[in-house]
N, CA, C and O atoms as a MOPAC input file, in Angstrom:
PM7 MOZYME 1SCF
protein

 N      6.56500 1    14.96800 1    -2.59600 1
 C      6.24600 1    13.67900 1    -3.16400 1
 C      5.89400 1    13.86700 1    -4.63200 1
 O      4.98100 1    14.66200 1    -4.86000 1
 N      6.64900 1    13.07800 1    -5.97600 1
 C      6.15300 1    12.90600 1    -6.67100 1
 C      5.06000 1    12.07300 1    -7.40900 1
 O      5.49800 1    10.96100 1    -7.70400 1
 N      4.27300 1    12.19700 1    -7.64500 1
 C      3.24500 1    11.13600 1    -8.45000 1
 C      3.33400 1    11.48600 1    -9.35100 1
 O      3.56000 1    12.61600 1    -9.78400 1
 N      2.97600 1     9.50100 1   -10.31000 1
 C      3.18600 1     9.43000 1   -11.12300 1
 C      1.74600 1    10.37500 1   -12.32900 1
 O      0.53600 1    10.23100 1   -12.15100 1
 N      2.29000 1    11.13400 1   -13.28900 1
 C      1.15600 1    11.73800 1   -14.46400 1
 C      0.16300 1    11.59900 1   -14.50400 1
 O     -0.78200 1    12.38500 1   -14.44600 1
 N      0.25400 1    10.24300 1   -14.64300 1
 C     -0.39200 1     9.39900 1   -15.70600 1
 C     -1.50800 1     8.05000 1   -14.59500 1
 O     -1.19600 1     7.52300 1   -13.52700 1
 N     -2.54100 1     7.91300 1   -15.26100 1
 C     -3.40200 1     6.81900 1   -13.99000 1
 C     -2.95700 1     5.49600 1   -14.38100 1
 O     -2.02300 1     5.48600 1   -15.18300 1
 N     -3.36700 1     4.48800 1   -14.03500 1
 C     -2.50800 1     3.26100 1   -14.45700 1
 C     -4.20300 1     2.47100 1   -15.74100 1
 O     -5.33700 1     2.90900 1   -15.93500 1
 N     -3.57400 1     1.41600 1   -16.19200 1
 C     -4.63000 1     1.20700 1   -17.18600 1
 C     -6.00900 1     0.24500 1   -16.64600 1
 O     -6.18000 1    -0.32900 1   -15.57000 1
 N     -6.44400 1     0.28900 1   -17.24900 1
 C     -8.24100 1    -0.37100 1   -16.52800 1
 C     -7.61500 1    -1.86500 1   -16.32500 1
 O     -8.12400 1    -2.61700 1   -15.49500 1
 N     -6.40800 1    -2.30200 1   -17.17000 1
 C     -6.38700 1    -4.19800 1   -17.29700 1
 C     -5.64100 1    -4.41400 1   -15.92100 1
 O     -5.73900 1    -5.40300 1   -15.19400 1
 N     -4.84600 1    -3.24000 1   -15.70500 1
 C     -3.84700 1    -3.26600 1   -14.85600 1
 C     -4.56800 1    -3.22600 1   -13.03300 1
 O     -4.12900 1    -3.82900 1   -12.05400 1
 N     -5.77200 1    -2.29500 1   -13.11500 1
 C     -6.92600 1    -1.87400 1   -11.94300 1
 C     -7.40200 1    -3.14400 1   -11.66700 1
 O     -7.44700 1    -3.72800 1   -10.58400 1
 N     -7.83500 1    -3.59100 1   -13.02200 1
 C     -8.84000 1    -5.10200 1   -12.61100 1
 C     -7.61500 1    -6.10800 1   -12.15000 1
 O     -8.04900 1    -7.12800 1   -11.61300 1
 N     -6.46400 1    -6.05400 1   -12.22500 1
 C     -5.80400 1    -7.39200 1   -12.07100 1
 C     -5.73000 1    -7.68200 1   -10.31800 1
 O     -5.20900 1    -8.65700 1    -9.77600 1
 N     -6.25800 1    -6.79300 1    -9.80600 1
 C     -6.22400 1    -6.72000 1    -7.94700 1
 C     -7.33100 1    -6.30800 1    -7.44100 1
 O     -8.00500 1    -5.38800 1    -7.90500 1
 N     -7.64800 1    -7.10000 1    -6.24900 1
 C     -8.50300 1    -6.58900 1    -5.70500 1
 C     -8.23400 1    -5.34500 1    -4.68600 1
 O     -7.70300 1    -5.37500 1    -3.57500 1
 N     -8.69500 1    -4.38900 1    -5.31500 1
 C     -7.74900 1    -2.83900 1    -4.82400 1
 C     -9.20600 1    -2.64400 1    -4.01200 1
 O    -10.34800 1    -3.03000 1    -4.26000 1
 N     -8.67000 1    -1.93300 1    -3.02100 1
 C     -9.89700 1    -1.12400 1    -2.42600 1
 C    -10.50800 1     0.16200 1    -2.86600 1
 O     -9.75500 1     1.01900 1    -3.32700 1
 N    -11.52300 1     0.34800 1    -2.79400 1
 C    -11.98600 1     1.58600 1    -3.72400 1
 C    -11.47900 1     2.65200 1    -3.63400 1
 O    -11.71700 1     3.40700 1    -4.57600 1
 N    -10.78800 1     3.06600 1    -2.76700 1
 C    -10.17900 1     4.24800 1    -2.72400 1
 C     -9.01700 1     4.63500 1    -2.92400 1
 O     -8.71000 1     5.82600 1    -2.88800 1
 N     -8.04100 1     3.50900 1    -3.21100 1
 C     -6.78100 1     3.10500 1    -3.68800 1
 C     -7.07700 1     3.00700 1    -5.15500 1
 O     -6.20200 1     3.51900 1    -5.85300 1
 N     -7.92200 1     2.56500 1    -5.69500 1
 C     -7.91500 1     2.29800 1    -6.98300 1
 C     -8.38300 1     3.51700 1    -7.74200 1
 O     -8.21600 1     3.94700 1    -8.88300 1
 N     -9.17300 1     3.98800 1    -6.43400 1
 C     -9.05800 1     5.69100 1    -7.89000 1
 C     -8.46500 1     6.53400 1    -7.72400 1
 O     -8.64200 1     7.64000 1    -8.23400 1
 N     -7.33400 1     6.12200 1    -6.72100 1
 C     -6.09100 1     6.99300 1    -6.45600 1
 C     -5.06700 1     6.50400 1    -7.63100 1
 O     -4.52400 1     7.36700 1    -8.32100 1
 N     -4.88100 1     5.52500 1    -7.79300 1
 C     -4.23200 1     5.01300 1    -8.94100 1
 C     -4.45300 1     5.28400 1   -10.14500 1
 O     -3.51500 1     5.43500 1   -10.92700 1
 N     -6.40100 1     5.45600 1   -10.72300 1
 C     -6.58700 1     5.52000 1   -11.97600 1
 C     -6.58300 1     6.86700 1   -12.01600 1
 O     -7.23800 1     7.24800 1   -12.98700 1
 N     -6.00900 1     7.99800 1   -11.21300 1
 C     -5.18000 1     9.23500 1   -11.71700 1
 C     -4.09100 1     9.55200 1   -11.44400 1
 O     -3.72200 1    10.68300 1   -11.76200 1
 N     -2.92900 1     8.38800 1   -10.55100 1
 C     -1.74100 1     8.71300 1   -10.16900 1
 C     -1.29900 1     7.18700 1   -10.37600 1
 O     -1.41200 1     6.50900 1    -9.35500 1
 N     -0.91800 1     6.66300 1   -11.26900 1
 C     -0.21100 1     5.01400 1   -11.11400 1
 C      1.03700 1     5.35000 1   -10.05100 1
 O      2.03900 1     5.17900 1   -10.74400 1
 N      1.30700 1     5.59400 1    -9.22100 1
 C      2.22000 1     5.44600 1    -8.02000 1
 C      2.81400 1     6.92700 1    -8.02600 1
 O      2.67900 1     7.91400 1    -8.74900 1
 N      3.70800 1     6.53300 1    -6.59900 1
 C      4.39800 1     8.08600 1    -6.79100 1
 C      5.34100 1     7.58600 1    -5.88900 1
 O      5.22200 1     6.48700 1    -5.34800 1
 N      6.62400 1     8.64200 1    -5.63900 1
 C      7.84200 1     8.42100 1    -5.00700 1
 C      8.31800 1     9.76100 1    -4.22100 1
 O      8.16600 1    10.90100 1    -4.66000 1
 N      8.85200 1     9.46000 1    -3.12000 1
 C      9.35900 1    10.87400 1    -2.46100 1
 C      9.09600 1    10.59500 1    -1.27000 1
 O      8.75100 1     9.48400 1    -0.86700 1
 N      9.28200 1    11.88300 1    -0.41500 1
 C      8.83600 1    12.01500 1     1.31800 1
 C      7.24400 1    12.55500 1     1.40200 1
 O      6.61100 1    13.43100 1     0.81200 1
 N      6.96600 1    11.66700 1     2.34300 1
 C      5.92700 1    12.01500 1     2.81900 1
 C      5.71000 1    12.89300 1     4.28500 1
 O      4.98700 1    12.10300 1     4.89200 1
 N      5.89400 1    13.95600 1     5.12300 1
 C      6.24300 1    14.23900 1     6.07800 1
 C      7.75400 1    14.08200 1     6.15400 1
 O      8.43100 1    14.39800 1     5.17500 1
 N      8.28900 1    13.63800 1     7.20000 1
 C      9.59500 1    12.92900 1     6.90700 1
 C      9.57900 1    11.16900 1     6.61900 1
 O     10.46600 1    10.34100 1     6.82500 1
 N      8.97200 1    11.09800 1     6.37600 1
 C      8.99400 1     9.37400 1     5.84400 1
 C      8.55700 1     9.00900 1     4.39100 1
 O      7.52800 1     9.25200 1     3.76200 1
 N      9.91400 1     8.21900 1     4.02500 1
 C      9.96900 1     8.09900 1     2.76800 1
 C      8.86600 1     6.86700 1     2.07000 1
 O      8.76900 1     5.75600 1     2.59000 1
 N      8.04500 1     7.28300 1     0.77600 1
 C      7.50200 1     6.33000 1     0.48000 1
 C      7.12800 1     6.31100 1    -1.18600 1
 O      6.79300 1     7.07700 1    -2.09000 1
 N      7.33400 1     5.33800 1    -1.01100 1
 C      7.41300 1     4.39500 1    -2.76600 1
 C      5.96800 1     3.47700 1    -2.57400 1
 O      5.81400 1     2.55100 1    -1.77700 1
 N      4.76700 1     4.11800 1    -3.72900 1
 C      3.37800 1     4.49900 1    -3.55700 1
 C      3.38800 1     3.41100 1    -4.86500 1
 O      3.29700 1     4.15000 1    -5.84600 1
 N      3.45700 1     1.96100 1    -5.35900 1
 C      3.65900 1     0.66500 1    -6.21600 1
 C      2.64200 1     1.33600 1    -7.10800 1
 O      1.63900 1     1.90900 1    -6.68300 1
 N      3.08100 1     1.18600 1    -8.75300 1
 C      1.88400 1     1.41800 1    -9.47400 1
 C      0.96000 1     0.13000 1    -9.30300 1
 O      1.19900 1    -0.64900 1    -8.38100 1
 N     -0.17100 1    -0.11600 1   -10.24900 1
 C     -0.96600 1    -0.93400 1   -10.00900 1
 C     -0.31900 1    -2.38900 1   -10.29000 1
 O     -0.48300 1    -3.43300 1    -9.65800 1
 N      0.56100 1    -2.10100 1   -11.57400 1
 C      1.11100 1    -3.13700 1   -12.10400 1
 C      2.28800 1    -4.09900 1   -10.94600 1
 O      2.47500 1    -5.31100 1   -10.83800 1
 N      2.76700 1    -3.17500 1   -10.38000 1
 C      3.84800 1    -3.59800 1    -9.37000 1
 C      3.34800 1    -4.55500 1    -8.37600 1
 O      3.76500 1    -5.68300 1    -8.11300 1
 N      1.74300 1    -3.45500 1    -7.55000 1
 C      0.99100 1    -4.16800 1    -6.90200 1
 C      1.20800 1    -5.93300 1    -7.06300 1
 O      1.82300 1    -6.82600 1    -6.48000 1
 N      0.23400 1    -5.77500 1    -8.30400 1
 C      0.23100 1    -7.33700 1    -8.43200 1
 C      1.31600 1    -8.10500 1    -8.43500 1
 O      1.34000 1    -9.16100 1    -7.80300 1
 N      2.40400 1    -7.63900 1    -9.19000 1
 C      3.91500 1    -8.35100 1    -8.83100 1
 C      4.18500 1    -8.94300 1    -7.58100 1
 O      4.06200 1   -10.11500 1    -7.22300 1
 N      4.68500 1    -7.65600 1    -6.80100 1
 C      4.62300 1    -7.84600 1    -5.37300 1
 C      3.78100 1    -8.77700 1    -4.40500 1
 O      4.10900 1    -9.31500 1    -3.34800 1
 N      2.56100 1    -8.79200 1    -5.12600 1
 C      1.60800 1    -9.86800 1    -3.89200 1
 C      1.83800 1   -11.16400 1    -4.23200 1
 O      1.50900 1   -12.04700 1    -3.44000 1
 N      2.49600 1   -11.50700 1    -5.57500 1
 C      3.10800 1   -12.98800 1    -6.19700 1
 C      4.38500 1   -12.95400 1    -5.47100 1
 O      5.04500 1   -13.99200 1    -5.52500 1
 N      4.80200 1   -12.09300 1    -4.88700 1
 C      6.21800 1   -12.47300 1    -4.73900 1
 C      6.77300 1   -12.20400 1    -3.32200 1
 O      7.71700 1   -12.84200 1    -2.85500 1
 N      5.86500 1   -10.82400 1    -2.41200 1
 C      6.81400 1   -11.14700 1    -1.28000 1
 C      6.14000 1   -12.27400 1     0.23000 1
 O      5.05700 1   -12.73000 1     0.59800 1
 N      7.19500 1   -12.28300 1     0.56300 1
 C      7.08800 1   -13.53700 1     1.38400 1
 C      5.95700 1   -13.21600 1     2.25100 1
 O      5.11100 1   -14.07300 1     2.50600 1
 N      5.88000 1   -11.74800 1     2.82900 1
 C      4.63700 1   -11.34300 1     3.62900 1
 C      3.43200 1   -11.49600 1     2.94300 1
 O      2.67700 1   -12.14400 1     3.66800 1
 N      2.98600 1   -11.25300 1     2.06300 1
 C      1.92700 1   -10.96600 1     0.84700 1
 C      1.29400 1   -12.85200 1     1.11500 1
 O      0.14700 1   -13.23900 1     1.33900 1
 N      2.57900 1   -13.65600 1     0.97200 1
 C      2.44000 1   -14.88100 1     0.60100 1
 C      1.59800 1   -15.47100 1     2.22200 1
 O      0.57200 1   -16.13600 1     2.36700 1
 N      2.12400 1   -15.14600 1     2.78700 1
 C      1.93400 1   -15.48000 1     4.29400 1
 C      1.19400 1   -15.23900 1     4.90700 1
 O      0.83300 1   -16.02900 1     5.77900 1
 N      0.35500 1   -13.48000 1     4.66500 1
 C     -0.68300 1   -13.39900 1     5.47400 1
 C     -2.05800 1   -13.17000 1     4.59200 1
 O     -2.15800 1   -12.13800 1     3.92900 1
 N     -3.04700 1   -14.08800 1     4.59300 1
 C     -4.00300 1   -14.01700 1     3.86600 1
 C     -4.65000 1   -12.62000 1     3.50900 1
 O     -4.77300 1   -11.88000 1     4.48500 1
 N     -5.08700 1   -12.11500 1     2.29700 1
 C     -5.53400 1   -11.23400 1     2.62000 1
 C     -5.21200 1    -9.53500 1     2.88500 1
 O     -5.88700 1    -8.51200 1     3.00400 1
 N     -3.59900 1    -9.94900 1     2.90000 1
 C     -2.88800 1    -8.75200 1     2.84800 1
 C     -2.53400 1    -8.17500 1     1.23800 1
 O     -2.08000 1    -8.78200 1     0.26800 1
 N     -2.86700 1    -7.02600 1     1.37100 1
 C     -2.66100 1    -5.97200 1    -0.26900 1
 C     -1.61500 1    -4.95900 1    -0.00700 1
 O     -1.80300 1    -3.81600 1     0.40900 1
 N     -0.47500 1    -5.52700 1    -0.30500 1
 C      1.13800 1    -4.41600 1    -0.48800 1
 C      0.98700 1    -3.52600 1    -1.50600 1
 O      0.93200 1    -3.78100 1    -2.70900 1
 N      0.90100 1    -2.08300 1    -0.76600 1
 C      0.67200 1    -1.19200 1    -2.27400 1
 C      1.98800 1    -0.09000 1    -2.17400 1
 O      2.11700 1     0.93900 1    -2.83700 1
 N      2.81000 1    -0.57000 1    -1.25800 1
 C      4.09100 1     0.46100 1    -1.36800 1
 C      4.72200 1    -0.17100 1    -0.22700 1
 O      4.45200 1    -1.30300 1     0.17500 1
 N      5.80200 1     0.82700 1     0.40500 1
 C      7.43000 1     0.34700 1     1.05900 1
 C      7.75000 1     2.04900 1     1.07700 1
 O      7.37000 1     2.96800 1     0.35200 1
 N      8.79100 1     1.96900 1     2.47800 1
 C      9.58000 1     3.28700 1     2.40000 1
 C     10.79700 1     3.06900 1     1.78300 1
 O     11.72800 1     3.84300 1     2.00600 1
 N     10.93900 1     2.00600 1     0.94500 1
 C     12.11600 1     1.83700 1    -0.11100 1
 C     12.65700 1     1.13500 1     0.91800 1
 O     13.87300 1     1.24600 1     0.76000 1
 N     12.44100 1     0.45900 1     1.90400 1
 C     13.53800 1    -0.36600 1     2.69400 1
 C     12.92200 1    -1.92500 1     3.19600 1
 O     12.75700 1    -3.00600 1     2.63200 1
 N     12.72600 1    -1.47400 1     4.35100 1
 C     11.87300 1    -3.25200 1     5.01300 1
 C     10.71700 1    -3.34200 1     5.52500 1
 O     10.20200 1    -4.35700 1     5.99300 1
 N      9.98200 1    -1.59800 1     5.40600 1
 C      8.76300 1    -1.36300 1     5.83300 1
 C      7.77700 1    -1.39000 1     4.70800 1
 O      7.68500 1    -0.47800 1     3.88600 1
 N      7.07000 1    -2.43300 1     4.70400 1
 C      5.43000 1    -2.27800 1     3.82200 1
 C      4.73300 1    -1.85300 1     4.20000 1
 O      4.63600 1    -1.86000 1     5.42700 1
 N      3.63600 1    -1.09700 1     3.28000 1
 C      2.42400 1    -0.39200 1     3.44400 1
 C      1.15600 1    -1.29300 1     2.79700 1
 O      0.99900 1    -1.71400 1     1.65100 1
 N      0.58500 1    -1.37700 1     3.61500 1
 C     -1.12100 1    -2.44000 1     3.17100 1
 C     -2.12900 1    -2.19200 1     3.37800 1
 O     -2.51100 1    -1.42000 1     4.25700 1
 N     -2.98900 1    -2.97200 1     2.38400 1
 C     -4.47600 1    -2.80200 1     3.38700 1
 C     -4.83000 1    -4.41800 1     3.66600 1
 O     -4.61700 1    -5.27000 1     2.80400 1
 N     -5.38300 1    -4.72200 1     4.94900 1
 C     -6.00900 1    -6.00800 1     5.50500 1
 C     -7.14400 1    -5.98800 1     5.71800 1
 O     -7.56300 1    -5.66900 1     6.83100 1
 N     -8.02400 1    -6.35200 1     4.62200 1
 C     -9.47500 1    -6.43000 1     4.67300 1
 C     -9.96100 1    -7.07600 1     5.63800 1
 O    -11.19100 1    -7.12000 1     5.60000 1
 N     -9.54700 1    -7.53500 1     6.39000 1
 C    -10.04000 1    -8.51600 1     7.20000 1
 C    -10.38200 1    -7.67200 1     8.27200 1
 O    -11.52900 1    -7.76400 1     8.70800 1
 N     -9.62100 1    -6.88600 1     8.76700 1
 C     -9.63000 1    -6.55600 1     9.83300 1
 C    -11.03100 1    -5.48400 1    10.04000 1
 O    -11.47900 1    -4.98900 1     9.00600 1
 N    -11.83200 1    -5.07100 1    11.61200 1
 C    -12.90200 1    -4.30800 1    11.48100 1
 C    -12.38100 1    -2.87000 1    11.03100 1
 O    -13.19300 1    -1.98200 1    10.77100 1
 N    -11.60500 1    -2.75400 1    10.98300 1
 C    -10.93400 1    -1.22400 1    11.87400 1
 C     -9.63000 1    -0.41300 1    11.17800 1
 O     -9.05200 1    -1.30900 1    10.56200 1
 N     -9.32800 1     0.09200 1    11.09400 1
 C     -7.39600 1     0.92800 1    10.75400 1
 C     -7.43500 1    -0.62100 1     9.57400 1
 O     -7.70500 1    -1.54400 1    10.34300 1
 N     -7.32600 1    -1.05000 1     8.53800 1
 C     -7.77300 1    -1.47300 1     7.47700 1
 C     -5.89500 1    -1.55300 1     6.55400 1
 O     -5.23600 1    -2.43000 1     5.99500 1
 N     -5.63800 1     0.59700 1     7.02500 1
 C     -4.42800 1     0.72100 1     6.13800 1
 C     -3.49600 1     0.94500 1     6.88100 1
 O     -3.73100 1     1.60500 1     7.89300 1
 N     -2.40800 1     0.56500 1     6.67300 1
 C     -1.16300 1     0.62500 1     7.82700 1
 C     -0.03400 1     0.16500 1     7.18600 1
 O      0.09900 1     0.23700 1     5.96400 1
 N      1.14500 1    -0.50700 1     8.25500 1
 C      2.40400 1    -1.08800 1     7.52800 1
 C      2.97600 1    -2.42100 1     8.50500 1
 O      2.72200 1    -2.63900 1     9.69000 1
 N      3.59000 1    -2.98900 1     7.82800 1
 C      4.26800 1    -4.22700 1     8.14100 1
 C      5.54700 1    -4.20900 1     7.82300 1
 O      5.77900 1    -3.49200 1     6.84900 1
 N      6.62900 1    -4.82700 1     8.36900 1
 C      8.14800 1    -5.47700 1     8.03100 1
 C      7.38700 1    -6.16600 1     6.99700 1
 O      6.19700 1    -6.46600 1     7.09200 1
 N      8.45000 1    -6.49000 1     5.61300 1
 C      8.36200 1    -7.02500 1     4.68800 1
 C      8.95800 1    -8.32100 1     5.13200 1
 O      8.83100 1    -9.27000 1     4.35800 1
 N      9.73000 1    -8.54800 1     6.50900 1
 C     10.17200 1    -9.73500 1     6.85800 1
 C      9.02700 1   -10.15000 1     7.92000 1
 O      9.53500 1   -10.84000 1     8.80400 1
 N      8.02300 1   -10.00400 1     8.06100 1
 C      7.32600 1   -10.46200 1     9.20400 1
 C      6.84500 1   -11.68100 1     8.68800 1
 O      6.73600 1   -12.11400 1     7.54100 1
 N      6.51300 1   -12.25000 1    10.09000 1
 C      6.49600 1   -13.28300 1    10.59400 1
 C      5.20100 1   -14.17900 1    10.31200 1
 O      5.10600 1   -15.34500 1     9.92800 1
 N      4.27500 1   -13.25600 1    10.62600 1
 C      2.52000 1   -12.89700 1    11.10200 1
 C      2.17500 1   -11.77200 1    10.84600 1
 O      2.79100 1   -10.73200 1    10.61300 1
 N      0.72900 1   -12.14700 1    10.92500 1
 C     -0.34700 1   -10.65500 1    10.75200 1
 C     -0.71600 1   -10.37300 1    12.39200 1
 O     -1.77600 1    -9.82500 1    12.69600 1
 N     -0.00800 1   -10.68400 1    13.12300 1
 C     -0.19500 1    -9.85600 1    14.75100 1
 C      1.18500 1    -8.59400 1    14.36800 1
 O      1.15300 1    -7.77700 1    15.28900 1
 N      2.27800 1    -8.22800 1    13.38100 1
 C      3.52100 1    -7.96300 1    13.17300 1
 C      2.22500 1    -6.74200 1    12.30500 1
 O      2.46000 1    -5.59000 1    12.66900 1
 N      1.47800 1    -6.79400 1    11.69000 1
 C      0.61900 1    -5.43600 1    10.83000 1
 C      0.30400 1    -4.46600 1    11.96800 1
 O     -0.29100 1    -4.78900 1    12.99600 1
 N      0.77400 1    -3.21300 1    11.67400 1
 C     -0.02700 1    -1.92300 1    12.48700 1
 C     -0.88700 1    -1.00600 1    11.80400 1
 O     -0.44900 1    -0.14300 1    11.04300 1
 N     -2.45200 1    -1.21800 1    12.13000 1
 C     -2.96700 1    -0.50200 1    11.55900 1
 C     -2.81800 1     0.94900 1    11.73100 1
 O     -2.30900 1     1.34300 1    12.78000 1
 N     -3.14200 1     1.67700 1    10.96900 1
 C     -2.72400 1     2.85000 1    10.77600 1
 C     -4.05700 1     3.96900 1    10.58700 1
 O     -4.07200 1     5.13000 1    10.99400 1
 N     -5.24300 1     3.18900 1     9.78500 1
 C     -6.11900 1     4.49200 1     9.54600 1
 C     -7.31100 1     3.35000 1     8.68800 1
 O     -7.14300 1     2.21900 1     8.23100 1
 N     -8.59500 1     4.30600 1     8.74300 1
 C     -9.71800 1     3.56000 1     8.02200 1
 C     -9.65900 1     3.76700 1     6.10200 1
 O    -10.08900 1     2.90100 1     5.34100 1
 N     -9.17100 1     4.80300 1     5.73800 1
 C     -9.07900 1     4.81400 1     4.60200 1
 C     -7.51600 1     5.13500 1     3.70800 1
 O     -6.50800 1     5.12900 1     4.41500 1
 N     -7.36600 1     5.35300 1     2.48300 1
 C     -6.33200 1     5.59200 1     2.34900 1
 C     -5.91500 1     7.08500 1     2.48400 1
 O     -4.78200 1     7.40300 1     2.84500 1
 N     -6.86700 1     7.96500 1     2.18200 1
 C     -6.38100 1     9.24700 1     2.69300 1
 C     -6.43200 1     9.72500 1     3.93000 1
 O     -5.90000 1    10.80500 1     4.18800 1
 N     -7.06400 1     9.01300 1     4.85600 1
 C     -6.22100 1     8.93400 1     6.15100 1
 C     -4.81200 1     8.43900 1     6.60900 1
 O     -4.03300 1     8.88300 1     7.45300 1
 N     -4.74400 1     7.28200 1     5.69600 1
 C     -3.35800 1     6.48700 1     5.58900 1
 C     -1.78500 1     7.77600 1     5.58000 1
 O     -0.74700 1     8.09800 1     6.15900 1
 N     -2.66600 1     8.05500 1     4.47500 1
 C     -1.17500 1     9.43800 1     3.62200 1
 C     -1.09300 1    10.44900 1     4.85600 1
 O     -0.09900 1    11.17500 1     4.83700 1
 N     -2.06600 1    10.63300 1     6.03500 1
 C     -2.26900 1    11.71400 1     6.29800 1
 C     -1.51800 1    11.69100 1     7.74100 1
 O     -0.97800 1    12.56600 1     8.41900 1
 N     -1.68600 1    10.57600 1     7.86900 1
 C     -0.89900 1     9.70000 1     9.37700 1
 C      0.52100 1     9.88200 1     9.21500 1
 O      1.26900 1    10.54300 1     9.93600 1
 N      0.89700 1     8.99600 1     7.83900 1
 C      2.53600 1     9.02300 1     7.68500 1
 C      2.74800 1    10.48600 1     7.31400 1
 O      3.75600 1    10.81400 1     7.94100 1
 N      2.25500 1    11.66600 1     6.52500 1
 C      2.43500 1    12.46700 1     6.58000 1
 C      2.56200 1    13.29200 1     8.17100 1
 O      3.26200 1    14.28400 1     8.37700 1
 N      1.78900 1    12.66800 1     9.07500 1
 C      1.87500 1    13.49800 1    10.39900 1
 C      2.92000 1    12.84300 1    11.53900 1
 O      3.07200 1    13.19500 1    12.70800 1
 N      3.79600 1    11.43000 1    10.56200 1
 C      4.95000 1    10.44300 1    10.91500 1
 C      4.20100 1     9.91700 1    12.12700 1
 O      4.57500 1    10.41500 1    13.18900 1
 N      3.47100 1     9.24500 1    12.18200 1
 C      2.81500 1     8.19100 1    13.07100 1
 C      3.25200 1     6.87900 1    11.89900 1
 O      2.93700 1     5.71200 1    12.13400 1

């Protein structure tokens, strides 16, 4: 997996409500690209973030949901604050509902550590 150099900028951090542990994963890696285990994933810089939650239809649909990457295809990666529990996980970018989210893990470096172990 590559990550990106460089962290992303403070205007770019504040423009989302990132979870704390995503966001200081960002303010020393603004995204990264490659395999993770065998599953491919495209890790949104901060800036994208916010793009993305203006724009995809899931983002739009389920309250509360934070798209911070994709395996480059129809699978999103999020966090759902809402929820008590597994917090970070993934969704179809075509879903329907937030019963369609599988949580995945309580933090984000559990997150990486799951798809790294291809769960």
């Amino acid at each position: 997996m590559q990550l990106a150099p460089q962290g992303a900028k403070d205007s770019d951090l504040d423009a989302s409500s990132l979870p704390q542990d995503l966001r200081a994963f960002l303010a020393q890696h603004n995204g990264g690209l490659g395999m993770l285990g065998n599953r491919p994933l495209d890790l949104w810089s901060a800036a994208q973030i916010v793009q993305e939650a203006e724009s995809q239809d899931v983002s739009l649909a389920i309250p509360g949901l934070l798209l911070f990457g994709s395996d480059g295809g129809a699978e999103g990666y999020g966090y759902l604050e809402r929820l008590a529990k597994r917090k970070y996980g993934r969704i179809s970018l075509l879903a329907a509902g937030v019963h369609e989210f599988e949580g995945l893990a309580d933090s984000f470096e559990e997150f990486l550590k799951a798809l790294s172990e291809g769960r």
